[in-house]
N, C-alpha and C positions, 0 to 999 in steps of 0.2 A: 487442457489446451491453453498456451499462453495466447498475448493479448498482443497486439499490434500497438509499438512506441506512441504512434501519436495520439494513441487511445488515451494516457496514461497522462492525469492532470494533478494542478495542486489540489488541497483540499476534498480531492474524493479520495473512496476505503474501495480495497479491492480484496478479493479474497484467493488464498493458495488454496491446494489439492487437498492442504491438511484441515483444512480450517482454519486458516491464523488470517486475523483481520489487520491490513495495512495501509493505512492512513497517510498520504502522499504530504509534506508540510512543504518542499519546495522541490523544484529542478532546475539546476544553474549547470552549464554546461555539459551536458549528458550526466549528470548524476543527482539520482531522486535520493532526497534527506525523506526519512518516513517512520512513523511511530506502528509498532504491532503489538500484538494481542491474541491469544486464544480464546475463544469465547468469551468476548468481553463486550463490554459497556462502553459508552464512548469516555466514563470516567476515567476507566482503565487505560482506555487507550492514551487520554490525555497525562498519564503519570508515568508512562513508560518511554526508557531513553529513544532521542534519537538513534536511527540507523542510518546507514550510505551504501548503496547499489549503484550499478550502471544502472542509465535506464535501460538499453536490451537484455540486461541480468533483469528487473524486475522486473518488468516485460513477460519474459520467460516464463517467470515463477507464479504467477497471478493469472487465473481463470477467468475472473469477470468482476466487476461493479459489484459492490454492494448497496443498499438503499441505506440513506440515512436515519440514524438510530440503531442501526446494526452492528 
């Protein structure tokens, strides 16, 4: 079940259907910059490229919050 826009903040991780964990780094005019990860570490997350979505594409794609450390 995707997530409602204004759910969708900097710095929090949210998770898709697959499991791939995505880490919000900014949103500047409808489009979230975000770092991801599969089963990952926040190490991991921190070393993998930026990406760029709409936000009602990322929206979409993302089921819920994850907790920090996850």
């Amino acid at each position: 079940m995707s997530m409602g826009t204004s759910s969708i903040l900097v710095g929090k991780s949210y998770r898709t259907p697959h499991d791939e964990i995505r880490t919000v780094q900014s949103i500047d005019n409808g489009e979230v910059i975000y770092r991801t990860a599969s089963g990952a570490t926040p190490a991991m997350i921190a070393r993998s490229a930026d990406q760029k979505l709409s936000l009602e594409d990322f929206a979409a794609q993302v089921e819920g919050e994850v907790s920090e450390g996850v």
